[in-house]
VOFI-432418 format. One line per field, with one value per atom (N, C-alpha, C, CB): residue in one letter; atom name; z negated, y negated, x. Coordinates in nm, 2 decimals, padded with zeros to 4 digits. Glycine has a CB too. Layout:
VOFI-432418
marvo c(A, ...);
kolvex c(CA, ...);
Z c(Z, ...);
Y c(Y, ...);
X c(X, ...);
This chain:
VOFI-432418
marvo c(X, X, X, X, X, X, X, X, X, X, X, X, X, X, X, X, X, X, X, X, X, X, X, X, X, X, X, X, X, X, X, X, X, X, X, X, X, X, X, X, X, X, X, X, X, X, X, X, X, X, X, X, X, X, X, X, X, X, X, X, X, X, X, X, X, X, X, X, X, X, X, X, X, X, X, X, X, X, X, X, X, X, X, X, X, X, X, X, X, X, X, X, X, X, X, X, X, X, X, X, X, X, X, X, X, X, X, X, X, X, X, X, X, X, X, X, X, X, X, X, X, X, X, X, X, X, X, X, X, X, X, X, X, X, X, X, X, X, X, X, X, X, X, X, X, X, X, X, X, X, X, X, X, X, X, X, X, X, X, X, X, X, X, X, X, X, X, X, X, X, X, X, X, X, X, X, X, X, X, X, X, X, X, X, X, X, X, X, X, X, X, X, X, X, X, X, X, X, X, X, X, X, X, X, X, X, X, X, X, X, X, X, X, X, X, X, X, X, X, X, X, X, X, X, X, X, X, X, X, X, X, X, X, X, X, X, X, X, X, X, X, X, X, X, X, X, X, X, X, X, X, X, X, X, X, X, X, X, X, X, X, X, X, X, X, X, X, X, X, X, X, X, X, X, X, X, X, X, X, X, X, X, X, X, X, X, X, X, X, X, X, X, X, X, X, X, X, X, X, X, X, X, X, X, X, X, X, X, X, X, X, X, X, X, X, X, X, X, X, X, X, X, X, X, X, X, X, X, X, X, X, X, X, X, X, X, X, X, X, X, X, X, X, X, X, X, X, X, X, X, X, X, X, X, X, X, X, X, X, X, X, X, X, X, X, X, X, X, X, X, X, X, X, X, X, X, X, X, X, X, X, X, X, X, X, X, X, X, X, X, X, X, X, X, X, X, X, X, X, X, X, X, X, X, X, X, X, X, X, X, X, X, X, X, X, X, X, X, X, X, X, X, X, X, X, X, X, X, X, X, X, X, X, X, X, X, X, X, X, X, X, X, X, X, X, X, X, X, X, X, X, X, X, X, X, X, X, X, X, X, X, X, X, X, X, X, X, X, X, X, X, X, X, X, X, X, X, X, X, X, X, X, X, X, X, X, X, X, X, X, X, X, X, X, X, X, X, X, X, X, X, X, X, X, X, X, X, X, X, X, X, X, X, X, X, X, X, X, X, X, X, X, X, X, X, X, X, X, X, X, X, X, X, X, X, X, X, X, X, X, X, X, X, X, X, X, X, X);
kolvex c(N, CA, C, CB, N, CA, C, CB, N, CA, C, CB, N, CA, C, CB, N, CA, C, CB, N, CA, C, CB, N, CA, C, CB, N, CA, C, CB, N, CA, C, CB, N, CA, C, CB, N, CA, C, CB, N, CA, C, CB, N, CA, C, CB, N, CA, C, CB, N, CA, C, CB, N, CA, C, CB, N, CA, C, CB, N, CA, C, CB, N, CA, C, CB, N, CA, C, CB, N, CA, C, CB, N, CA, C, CB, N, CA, C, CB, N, CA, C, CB, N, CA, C, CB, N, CA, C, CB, N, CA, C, CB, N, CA, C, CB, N, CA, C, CB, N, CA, C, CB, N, CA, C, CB, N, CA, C, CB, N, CA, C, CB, N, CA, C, CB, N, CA, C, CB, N, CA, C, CB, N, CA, C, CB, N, CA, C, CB, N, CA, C, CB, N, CA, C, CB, N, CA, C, CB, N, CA, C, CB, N, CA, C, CB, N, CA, C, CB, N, CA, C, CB, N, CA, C, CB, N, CA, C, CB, N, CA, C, CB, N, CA, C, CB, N, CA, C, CB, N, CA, C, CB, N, CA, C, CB, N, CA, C, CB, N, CA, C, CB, N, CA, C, CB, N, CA, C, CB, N, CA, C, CB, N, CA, C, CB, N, CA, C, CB, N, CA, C, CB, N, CA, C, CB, N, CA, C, CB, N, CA, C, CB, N, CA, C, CB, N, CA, C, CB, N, CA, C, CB, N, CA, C, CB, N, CA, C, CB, N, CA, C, CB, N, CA, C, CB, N, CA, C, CB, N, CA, C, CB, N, CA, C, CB, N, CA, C, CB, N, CA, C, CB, N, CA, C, CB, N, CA, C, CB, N, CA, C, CB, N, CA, C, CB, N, CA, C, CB, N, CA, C, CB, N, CA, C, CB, N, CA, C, CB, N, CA, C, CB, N, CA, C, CB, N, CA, C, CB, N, CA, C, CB, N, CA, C, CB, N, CA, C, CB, N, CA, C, CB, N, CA, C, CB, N, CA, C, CB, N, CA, C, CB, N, CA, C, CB, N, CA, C, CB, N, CA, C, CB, N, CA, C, CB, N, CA, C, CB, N, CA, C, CB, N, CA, C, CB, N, CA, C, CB, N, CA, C, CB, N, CA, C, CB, N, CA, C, CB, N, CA, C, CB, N, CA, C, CB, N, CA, C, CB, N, CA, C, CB, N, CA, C, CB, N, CA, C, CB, N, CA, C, CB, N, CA, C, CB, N, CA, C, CB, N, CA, C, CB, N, CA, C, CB, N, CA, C, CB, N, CA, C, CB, N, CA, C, CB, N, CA, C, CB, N, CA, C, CB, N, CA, C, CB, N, CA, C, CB, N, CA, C, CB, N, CA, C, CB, N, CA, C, CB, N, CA, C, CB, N, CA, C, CB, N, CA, C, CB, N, CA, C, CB, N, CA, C, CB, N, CA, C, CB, N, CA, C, CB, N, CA, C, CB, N, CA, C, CB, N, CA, C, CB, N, CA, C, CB, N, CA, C, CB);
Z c(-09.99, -09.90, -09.95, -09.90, -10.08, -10.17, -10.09, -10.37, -10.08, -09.99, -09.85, -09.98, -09.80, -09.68, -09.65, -09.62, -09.77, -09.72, -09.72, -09.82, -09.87, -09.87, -09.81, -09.93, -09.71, -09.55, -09.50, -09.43, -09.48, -09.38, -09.40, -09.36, -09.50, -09.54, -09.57, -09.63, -09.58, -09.53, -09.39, -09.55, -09.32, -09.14, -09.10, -09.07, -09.05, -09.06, -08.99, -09.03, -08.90, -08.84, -08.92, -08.77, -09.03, -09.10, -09.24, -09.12, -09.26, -09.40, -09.46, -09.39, -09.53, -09.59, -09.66, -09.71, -09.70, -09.83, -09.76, -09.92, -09.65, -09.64, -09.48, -09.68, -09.40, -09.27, -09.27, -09.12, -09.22, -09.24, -09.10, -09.29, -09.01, -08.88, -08.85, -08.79, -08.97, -08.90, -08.84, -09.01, -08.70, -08.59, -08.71, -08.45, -08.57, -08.61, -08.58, -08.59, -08.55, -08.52, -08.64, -08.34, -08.72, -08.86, -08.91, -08.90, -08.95, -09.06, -09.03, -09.02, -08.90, -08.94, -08.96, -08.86, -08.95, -08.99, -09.14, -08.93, -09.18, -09.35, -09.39, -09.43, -09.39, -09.41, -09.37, -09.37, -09.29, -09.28, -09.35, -09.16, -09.43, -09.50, -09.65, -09.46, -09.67, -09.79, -09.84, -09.82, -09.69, -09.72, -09.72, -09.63, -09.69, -09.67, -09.83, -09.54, -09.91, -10.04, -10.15, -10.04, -10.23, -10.35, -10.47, -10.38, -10.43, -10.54, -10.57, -10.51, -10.43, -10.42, -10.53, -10.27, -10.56, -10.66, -10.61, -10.86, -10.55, -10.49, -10.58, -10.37, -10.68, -10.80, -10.77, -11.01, -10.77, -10.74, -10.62, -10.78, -10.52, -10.42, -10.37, -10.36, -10.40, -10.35, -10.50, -10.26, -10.51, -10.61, -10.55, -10.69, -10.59, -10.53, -10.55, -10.59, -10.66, -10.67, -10.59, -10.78, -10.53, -10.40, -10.30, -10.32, -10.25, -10.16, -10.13, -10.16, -10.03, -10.01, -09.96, -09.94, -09.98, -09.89, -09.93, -09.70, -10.00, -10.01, -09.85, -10.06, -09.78, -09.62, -09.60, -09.50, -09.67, -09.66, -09.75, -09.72, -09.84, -09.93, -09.80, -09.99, -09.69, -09.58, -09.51, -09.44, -09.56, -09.53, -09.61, -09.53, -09.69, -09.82, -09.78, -10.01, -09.71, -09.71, -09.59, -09.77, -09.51, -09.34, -09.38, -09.18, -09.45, -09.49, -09.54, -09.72, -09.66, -09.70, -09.65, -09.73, -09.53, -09.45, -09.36, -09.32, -09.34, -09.26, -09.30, -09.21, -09.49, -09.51, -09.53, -09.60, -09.56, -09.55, -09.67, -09.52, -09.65, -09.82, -09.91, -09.87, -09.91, -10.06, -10.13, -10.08, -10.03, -10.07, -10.10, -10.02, -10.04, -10.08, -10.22, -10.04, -10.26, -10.41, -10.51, -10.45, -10.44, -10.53, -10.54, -10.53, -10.40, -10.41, -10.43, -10.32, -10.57, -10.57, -10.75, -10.60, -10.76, -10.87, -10.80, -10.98, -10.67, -10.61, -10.57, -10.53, -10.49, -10.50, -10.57, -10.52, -10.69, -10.76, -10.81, -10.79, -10.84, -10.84, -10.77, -10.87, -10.61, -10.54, -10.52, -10.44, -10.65, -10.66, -10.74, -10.69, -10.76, -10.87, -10.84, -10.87, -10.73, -10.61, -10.51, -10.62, -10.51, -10.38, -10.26, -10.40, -10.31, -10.22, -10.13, -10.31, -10.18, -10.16, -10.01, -10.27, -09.92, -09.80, -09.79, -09.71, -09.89, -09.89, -09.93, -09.98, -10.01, -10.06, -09.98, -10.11, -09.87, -09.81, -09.75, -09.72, -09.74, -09.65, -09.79, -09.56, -09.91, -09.97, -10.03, -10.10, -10.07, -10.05, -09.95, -10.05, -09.86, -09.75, -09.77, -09.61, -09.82, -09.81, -09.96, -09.76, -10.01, -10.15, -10.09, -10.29, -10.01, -09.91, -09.83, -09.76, -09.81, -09.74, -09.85, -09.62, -10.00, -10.10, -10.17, -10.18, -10.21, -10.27, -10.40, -10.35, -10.39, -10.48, -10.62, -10.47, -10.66, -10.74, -10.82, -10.68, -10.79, -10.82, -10.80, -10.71, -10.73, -10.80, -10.94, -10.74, -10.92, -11.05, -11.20, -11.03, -11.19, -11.28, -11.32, -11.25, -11.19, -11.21, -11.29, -10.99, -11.24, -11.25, -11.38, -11.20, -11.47, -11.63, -11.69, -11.69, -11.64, -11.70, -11.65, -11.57, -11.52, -11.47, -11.55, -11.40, -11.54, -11.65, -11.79, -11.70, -11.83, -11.97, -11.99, -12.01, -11.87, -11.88, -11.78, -11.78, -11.75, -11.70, -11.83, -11.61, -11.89, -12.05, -12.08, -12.15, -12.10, -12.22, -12.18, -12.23, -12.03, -11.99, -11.99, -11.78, -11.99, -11.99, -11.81, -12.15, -11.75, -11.65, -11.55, -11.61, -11.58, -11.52, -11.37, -11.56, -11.30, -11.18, -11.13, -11.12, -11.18, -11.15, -11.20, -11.23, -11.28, -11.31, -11.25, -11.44, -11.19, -11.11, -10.99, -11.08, -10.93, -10.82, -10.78, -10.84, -10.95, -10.99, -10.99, -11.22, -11.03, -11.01, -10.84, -11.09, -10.78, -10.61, -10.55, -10.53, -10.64, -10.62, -10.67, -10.63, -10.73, -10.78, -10.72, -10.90, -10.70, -10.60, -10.49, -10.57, -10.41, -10.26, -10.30, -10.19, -10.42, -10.43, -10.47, -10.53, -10.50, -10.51, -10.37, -10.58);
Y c(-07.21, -07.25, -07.20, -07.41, -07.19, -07.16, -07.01, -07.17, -06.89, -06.75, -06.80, -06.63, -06.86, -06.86, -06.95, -06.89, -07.01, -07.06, -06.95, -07.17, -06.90, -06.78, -06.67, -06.75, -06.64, -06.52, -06.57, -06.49, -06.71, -06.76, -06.76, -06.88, -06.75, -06.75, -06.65, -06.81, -06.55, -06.39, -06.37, -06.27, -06.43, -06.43, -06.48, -06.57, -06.42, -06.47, -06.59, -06.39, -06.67, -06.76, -06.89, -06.72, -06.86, -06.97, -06.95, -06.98, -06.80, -06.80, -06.91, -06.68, -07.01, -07.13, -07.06, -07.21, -06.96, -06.89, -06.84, -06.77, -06.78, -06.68, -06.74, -06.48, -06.81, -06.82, -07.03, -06.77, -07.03, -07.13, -07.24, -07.10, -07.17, -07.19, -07.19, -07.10, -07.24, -07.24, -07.39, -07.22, -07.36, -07.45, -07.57, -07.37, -07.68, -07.79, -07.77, -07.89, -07.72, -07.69, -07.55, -07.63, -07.49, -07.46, -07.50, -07.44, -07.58, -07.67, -07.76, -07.75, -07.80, -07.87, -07.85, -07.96, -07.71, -07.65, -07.65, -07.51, -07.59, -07.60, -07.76, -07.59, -07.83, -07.93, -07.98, -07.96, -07.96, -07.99, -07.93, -07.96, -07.80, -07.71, -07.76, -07.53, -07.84, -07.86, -08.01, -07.84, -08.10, -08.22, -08.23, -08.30, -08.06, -08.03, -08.00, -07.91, -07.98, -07.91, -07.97, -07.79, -08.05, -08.10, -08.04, -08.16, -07.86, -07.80, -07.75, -07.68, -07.73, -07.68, -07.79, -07.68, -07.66, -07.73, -07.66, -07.70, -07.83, -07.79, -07.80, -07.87, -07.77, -07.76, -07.56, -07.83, -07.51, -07.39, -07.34, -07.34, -07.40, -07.36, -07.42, -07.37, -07.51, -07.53, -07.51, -07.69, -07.39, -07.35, -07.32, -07.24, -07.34, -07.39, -07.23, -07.53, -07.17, -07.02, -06.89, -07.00, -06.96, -06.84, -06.86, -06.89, -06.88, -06.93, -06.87, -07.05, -06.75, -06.71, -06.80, -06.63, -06.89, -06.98, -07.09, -06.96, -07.16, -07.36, -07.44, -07.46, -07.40, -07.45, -07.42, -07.38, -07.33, -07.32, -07.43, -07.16, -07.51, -07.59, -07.73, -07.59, -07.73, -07.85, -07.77, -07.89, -07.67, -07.66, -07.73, -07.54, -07.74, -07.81, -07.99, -07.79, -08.04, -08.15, -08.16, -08.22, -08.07, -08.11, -08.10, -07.95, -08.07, -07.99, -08.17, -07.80, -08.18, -08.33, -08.41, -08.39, -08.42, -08.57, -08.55, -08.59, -08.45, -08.45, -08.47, -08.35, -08.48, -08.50, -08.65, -08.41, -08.70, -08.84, -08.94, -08.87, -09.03, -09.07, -09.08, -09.09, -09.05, -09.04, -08.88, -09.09, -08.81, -08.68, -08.66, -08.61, -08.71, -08.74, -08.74, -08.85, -08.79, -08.81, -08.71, -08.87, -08.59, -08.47, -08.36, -08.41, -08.40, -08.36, -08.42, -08.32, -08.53, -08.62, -08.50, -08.81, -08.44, -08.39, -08.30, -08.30, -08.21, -08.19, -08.25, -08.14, -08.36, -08.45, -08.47, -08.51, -08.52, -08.51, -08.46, -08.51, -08.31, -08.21, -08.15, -08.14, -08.23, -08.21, -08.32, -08.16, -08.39, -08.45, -08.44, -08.50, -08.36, -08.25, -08.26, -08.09, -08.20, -08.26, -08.27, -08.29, -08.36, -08.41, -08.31, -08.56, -08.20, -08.12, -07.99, -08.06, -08.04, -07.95, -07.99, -07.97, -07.89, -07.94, -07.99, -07.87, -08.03, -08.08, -08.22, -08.00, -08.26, -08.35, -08.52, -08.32, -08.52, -08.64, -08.70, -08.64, -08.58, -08.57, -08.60, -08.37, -08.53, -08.57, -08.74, -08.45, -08.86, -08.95, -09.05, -08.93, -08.97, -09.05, -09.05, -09.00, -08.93, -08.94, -08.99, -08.81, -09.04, -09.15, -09.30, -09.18, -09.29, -09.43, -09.42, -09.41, -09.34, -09.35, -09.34, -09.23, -09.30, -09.34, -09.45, -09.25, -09.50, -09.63, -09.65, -09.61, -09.75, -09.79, -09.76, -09.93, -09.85, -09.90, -09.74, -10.03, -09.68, -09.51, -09.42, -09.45, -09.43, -09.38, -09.39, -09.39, -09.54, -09.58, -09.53, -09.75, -09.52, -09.46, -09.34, -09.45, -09.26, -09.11, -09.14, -09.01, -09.20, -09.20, -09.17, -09.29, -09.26, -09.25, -09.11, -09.34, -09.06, -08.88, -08.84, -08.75, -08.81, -08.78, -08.79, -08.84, -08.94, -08.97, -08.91, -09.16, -08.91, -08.87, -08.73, -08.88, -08.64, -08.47, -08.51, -08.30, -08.55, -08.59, -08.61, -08.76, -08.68, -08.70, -08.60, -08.76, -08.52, -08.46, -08.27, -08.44, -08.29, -08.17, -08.22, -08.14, -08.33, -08.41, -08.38, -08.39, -08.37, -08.35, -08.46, -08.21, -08.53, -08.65, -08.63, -08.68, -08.53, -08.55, -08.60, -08.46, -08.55, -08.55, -08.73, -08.42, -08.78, -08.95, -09.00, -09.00, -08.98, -09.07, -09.04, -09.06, -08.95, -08.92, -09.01, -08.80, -08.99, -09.11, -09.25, -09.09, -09.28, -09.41, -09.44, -09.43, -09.42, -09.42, -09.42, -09.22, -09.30, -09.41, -09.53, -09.36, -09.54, -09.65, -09.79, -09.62, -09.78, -09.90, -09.88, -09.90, -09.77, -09.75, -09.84, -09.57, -09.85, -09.87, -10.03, -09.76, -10.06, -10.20, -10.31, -10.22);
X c(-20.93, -20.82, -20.69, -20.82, -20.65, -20.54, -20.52, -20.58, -20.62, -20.58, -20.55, -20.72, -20.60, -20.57, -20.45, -20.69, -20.40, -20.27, -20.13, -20.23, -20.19, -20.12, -20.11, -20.13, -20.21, -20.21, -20.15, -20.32, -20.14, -20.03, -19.90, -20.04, -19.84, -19.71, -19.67, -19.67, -19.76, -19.69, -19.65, -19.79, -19.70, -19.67, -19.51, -19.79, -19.40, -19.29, -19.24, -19.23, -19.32, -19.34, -19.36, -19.44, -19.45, -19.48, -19.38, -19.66, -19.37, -19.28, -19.19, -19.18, -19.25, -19.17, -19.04, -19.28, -19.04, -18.99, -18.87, -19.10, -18.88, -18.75, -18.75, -18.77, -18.81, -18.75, -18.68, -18.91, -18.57, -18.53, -18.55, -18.40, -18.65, -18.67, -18.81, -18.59, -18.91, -19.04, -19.04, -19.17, -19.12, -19.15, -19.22, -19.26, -19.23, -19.30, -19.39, -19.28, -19.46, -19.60, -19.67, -19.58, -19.60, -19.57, -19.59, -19.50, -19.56, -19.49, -19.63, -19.29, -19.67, -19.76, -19.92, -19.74, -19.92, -20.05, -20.06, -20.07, -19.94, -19.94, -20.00, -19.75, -19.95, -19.93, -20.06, -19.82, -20.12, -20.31, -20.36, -20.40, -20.33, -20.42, -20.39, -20.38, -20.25, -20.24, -20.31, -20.08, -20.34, -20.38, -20.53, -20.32, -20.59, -20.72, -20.77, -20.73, -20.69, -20.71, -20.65, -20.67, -20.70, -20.66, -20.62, -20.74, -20.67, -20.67, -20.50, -20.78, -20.42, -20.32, -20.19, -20.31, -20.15, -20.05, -19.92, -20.08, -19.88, -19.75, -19.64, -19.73, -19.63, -19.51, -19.49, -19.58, -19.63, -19.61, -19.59, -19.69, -19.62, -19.61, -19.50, -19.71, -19.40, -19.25, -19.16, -19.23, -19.19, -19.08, -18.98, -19.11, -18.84, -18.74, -18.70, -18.65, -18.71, -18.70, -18.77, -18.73, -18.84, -18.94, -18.84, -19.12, -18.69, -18.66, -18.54, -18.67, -18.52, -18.41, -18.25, -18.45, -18.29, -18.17, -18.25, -18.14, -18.11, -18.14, -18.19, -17.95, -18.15, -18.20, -18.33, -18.12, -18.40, -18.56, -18.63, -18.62, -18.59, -18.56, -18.65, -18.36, -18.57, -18.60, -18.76, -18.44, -18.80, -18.92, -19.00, -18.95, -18.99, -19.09, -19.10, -18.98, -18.96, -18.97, -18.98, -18.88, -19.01, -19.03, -19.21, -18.96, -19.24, -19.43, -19.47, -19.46, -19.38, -19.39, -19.41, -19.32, -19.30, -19.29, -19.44, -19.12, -19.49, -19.60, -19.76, -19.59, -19.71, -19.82, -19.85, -19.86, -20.07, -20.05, -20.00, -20.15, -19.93, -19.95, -19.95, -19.96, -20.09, -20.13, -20.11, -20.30, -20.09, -20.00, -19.90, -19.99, -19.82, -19.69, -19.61, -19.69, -19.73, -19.72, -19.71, -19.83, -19.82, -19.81, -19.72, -19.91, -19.61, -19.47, -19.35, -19.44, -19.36, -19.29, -19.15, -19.43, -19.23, -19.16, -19.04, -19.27, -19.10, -18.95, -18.88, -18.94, -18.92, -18.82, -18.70, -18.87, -18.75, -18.69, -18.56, -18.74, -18.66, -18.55, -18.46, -18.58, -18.46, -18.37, -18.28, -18.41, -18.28, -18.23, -18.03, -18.34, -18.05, -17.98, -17.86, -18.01, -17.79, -17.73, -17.65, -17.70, -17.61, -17.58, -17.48, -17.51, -17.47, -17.41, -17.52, -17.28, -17.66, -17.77, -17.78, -17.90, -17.82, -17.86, -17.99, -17.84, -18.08, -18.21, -18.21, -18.29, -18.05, -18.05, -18.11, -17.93, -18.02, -18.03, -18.16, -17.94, -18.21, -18.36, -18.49, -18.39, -18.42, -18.55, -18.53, -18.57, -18.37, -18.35, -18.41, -18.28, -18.43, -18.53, -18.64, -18.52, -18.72, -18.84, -18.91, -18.88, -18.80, -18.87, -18.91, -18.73, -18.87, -18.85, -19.01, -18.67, -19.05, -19.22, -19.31, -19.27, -19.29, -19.38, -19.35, -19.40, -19.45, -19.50, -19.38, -19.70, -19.30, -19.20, -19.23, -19.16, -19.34, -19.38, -19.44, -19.47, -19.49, -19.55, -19.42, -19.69, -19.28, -19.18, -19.12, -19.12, -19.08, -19.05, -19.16, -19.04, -19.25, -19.32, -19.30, -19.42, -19.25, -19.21, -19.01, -19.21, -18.94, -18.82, -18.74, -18.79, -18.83, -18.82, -18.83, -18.94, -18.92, -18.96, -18.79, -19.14, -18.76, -18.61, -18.56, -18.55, -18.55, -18.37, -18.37, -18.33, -18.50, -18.51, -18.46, -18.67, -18.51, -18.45, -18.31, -18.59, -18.30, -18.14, -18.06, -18.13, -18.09, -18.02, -18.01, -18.08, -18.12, -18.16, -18.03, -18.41, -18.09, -18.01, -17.79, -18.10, -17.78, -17.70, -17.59, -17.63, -17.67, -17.60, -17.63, -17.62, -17.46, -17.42, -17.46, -17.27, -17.43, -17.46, -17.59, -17.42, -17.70, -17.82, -17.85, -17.90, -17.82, -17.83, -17.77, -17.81, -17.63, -17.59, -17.69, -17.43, -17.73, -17.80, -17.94, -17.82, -17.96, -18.15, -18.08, -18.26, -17.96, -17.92, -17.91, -17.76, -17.88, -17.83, -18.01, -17.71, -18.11, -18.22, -18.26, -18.32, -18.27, -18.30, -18.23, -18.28, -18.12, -18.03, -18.08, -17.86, -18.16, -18.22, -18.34, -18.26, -18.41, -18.53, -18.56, -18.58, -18.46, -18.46, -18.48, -18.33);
């Protein structure tokens, strides 16, 4: 399934990577093929660096919002990292979409954050995990 996602994203139609205008109907084939396959590791596959433009960035979270649930989950680390901030145009949309996964299995994730939030010491990105965290309460 992992090749044939990748035929597809050579196609410019579906190109996550460089078109900032794939359809919803795009967007939602991926997004069946990725909820069809457990194997897919979407850390690699929404590398924020395959991406000619931060606005292709809302491909990843338009792919997200479409997937079910419990998927959701295994794009919870971008999230994150679009969390970085708040002047990103991915930013507000991926804020929302912490809001349709399970509270209780963010906060599990949140701690790792803050920890490289510290560690990287860049204040913006912790006030940003703070603003979740008050959403999440």
């Amino acid at each position: 399934m992992y090749s044939q996602i990748d035929e597809l994203l050579k196609r410019t139609e579906y190109d996550i990577y460089n078109n900032p205008d794939v359809s919803d109907e795009g967007i939602k084939t991926i997004a069946e093929m990725i909820a069809a396959d457990k194997n897919i590791d979407l850390k690699e596959l929404f590398d924020l660096r395959k991406c000619s433009s931060k606005f292709c960035w809302l491909n990843y979270l338009n792919i997200l919002e479409k997937l079910p649930k419990e998927d959701k989950v295994r794009g919870l680390s971008l999230l994150f990292e679009l969390l970085q901030d708040a002047n990103w145009p991915a930013f507000q949309k991926a804020m929302e979409l912490f809001t349709t996964i399970d509270s209780e299995t963010v906060v599990l994730y949140l701690d790792k954050y803050l920890v490289q939030a510290c560690a990287e010491d860049d204040e913006d990105w912790l006030y940003n995990l703070h603003l979740l965290a008050q959403r999440l309460k």
